[in-house]
Every structure is written in structure tokens, then in C-alpha cells.
ROFIVEX-665029 format. One record per residue (C-alpha): residue in three letters; chain; x, z, y; residue number from 1. Coordinates in pm, whole numbers. Example, Ala and Ser with C-alpha at 12.3 -4.5 7.8 and 13.67 -1.06 7.14 Angstrom:
BEGIN
["ALA", "A", [1230, 780, -450], 1]
["SER", "A", [1367, 714, -106], 2]
END
This chain:
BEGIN
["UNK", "A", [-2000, -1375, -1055], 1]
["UNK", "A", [-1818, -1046, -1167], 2]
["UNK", "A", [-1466, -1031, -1202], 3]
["UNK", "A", [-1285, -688, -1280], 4]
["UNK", "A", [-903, -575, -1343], 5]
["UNK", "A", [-577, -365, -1309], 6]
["UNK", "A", [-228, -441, -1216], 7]
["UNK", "A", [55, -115, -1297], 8]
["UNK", "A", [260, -156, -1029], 9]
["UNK", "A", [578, 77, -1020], 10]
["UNK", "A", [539, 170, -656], 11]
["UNK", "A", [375, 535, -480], 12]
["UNK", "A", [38, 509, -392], 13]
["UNK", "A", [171, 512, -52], 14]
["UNK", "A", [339, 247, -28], 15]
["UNK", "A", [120, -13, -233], 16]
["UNK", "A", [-158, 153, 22], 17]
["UNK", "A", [39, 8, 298], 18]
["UNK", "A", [132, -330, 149], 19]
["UNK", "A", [-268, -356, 92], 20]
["UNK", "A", [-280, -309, 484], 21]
["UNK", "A", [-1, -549, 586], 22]
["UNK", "A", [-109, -884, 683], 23]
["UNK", "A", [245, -1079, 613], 24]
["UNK", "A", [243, -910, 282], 25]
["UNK", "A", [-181, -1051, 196], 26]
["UNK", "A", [-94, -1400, 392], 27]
["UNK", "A", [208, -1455, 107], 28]
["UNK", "A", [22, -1364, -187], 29]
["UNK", "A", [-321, -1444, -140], 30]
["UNK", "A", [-331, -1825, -288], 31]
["UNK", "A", [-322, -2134, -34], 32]
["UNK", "A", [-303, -1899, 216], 33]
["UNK", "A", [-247, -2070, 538], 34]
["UNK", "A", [-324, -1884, 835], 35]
["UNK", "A", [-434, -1494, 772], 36]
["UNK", "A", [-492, -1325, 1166], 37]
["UNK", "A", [-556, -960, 1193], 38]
["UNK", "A", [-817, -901, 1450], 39]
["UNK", "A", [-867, -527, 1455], 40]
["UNK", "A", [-737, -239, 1207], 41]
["UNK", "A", [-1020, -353, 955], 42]
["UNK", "A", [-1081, -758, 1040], 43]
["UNK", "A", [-898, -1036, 989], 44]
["UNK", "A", [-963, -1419, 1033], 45]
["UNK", "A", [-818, -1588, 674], 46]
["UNK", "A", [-770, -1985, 623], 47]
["UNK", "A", [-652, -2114, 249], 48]
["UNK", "A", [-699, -2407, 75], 49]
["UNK", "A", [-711, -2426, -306], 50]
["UNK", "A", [-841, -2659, -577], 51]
["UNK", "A", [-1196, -2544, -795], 52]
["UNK", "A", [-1270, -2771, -1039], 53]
["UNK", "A", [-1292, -3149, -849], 54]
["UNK", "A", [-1283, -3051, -538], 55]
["UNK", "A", [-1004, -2942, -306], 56]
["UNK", "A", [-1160, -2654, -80], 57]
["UNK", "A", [-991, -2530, 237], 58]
["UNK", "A", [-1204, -2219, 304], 59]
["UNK", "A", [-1184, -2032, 655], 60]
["UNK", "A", [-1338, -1663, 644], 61]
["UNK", "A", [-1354, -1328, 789], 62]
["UNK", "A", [-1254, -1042, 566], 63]
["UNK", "A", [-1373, -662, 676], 64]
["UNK", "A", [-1185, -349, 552], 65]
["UNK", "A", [-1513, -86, 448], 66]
["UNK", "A", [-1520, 263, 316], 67]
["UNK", "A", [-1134, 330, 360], 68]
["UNK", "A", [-1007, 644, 176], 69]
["UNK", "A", [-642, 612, 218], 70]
["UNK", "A", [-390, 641, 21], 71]
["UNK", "A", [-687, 618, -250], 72]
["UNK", "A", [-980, 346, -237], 73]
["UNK", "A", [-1141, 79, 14], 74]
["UNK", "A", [-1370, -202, -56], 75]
["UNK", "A", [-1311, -559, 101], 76]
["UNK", "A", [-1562, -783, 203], 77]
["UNK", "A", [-1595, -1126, 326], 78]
["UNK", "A", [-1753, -1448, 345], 79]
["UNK", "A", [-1586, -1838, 399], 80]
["UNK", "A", [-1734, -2182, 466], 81]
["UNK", "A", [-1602, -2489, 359], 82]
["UNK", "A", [-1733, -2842, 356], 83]
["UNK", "A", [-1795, -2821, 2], 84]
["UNK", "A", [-1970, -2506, 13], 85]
["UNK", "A", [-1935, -2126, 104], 86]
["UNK", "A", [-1845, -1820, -52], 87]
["UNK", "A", [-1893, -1428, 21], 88]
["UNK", "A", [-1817, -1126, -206], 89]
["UNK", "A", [-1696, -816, -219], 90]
["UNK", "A", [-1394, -597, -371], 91]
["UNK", "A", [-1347, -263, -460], 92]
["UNK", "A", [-1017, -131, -454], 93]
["UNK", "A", [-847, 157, -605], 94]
["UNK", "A", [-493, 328, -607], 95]
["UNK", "A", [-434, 585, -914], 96]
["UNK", "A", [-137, 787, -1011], 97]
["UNK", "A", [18, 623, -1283], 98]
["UNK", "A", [363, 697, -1528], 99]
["UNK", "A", [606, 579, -1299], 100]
["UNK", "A", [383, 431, -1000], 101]
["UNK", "A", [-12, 322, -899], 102]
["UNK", "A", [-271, 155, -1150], 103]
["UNK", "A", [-418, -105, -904], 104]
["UNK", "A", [-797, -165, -1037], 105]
["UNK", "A", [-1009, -392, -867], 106]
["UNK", "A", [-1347, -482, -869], 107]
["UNK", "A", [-1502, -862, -746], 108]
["UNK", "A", [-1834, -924, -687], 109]
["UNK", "A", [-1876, -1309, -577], 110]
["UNK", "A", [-2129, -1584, -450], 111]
["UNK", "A", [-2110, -1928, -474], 112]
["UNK", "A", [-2313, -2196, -353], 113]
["UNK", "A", [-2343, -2579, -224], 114]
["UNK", "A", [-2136, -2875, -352], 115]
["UNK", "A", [-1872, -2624, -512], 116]
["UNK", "A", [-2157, -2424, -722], 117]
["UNK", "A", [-2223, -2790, -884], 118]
["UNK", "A", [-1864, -2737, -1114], 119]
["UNK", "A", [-2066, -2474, -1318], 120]
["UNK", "A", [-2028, -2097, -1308], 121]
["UNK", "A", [-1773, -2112, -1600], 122]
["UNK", "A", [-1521, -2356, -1415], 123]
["UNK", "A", [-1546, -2078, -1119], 124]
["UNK", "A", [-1539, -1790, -1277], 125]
["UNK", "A", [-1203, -1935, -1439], 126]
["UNK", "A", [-1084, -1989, -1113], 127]
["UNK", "A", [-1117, -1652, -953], 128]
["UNK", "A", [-977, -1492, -1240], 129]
["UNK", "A", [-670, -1686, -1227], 130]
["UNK", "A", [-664, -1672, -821], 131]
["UNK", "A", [-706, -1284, -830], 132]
["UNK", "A", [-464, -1289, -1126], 133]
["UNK", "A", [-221, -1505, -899], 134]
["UNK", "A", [-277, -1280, -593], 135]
["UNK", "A", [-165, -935, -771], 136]
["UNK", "A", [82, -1095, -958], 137]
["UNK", "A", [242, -1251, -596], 138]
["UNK", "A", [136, -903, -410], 139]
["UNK", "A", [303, -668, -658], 140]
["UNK", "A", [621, -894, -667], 141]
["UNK", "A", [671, -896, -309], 142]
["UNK", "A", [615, -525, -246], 143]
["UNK", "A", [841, -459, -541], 144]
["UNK", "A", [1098, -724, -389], 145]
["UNK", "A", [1055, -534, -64], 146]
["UNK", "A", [1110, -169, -225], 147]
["UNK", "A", [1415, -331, -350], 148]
["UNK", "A", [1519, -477, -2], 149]
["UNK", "A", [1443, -132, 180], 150]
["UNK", "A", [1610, 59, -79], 151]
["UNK", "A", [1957, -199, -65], 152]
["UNK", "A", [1912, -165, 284], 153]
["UNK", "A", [1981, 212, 267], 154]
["UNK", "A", [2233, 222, -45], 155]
["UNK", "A", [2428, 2, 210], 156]
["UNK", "A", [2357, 209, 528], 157]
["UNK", "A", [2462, 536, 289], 158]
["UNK", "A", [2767, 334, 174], 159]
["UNK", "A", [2847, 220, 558], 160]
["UNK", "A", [2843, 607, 657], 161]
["UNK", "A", [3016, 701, 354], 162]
["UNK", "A", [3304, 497, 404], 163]
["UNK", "A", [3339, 622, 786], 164]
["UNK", "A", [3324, 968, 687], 165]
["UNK", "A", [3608, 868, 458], 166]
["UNK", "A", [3784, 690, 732], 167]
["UNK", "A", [3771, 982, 937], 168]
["UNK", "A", [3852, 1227, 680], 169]
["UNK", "A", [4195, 977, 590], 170]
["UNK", "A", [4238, 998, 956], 171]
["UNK", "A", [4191, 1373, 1038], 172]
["UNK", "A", [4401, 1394, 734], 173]
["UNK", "A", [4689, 1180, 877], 174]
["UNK", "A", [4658, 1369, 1176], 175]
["UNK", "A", [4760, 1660, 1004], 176]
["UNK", "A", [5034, 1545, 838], 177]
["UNK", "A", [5155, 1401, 1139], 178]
["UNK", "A", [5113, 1773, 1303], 179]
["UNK", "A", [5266, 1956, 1019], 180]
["UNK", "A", [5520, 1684, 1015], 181]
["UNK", "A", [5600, 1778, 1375], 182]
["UNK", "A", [5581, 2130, 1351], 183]
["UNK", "A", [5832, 2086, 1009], 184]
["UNK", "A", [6047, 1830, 1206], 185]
["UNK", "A", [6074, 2122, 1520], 186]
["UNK", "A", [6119, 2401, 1257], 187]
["UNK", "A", [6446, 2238, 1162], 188]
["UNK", "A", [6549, 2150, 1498], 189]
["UNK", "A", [6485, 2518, 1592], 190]
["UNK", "A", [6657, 2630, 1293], 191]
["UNK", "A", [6999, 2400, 1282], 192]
["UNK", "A", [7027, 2494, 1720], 193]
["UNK", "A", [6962, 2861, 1645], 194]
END
């Protein structure tokens, strides 16, 4: 099975690099995801459950990072068993420069077999699409959700700062006032005494 495609998402290369590499970021959008451990920089231990055709298949795999270019390219590969059957593949990945962000394109290369191969290559190949169509759909959501967060985060940290350099400034300026006040207040002292 051969599954190919590309998501725009309006992020730097940078950063979608990094949400590629972030297991809490993978664990939410890959589909049924239950468990997803990181092992190493480049292995993790994955369990999700999802439905293929009849059957309701909770797969447990590892999944190897290979031939990392960052911020540009790396190819995932991994293999799962399941008491219906087991699965292995591999995924290309790559980050372009796009308008205004990154041109995700993947591409899937995928192996089927036991009880699960039985629902017919069609039935899975409908499957993956729409699971790989689910899982950059979630993935560019939350790292665009996140963007949003960070970017909130330091509008209100700017604003925060702004308003205490305004605080000060109403307070240096009071100061002042206060001063000249004082220094007016003596100069008419000085002057009715003199």
C-alpha cells in the first residue's frame, strides 16, 4: 500500500520541525493514540487503537526517526502487532518553504497482513488515507493552536511590561510634579518672607 500527500501549514519550517519531534504534540494527533513513550532522540514505543473495516485493532509499535535533515526531511519507520494482525511501513517526510509557512508532503509506504489483510486492500487503503488525513489535520491544528497560545502568551507578557513602564512613567511623572510643586510652593514662601 502507497499513500502520498501535503498539508500547507502556516507555520516556519522551524517550528513544524519541532512539533514533528514533540511527543505530546504526535500522542494528540496521531488517531487512538493511547500511550506514545519516547525512548531515545529517534525511538519511541506507540499504543493506539482504531477501527479497520470489522475489526477493532489496538496496535502497539516501535517507531524509529531515520535519515534526519533538520529543519528539512526525515523518514519514519515502524512496525505494530495486534491480535488481528501486524503492520510495518515507512514515511518520508518533508518541510518546504511555502507563501506564508511549510508545505508538509509525506510519503507512506505500508504492509499489511493476518486477520486484518482479510478486509481487502481497498477497505485499508481507505483507512490510512483517512487516518493520515486525520493525523495532519489534528497535528497542524494543535501546532497552530499552540503558535497562537505562545504568541498570546507574549502579547500579554508585552502588555504586562507595557503597562508597568506606564505605571512608572505616571509615577516618575507624579514625582515631578510633586518636586516642582515643592520647589514652586518654597519659591513663594521665599518670595512673600523676602
Amino acid at each position: 500500500m502507497k499513500l502520498s500527500g501535503s498539508y500547507q501549514i502556516n507555520l516556519s519550517k522551524e517550528k513544524v520541525w519541532e512539533a514533528l519531534n514533540n511527543p505530546e504534540i504526535l500522542k494528540q494527533a496521531i488517531p487512538g493514540c493511547e500511550e506514545f513513550i519516547k525512548n531515545s532522540e529517534t525511538e519511541f514505543t506507540a499504543t493506539a487503537t482504531n477501527k479497520i473495516g470489522p475489526f477493532n485493532a489496538s496496535f502497539t509499535g516501535d517507531i524509529e526517526l531515520k535519515d534526519l535533515n533538520p529543519p528539512n526531511s526525515y523518514k519514519i519507520t515502524g512496525s505494530g502487532n495486534s491480535p488481528v494482525g501486524f503492520a510495518s511501513g515507512e514515511a518520508e517526510v518533508k518541510l518546504e518553504d511555502h507563501e506564508n509557512g511549510t508545505n508538509l508532503i509525506y510519503e507512506v509506504e505500508a504492509n499489511v497482513g493476518g486477520k486484518i489483510a482479510q478486509v481487502g486492500s481497498r477497505l485499508i487503503d481507505m483507512t490510512a488515507k483517512k487516518m493520515a488525513d486525520i493525523f495532519f489535520g489534528k497535528f497542524s491544528k494543535l501546532i497552530s493552536a499552540e503558535e497562537n497560545s505562545d504568541n498570546k502568551s507574549q502579547d500579554s507578557i508585552k502588555e504586562i511590561t507595557e503597562d508597568k513602564n506606564q505605571t512608572k512613567q505616571k509615577i516618575q511623572n507624579h514625582k515631578v510634579l510633586i518636586y516642582a510643586g515643592g520647589l514652586a510652593a518654597a519659591a513663594v514662601i521665599i518670595y512673600l518672607f523676602l
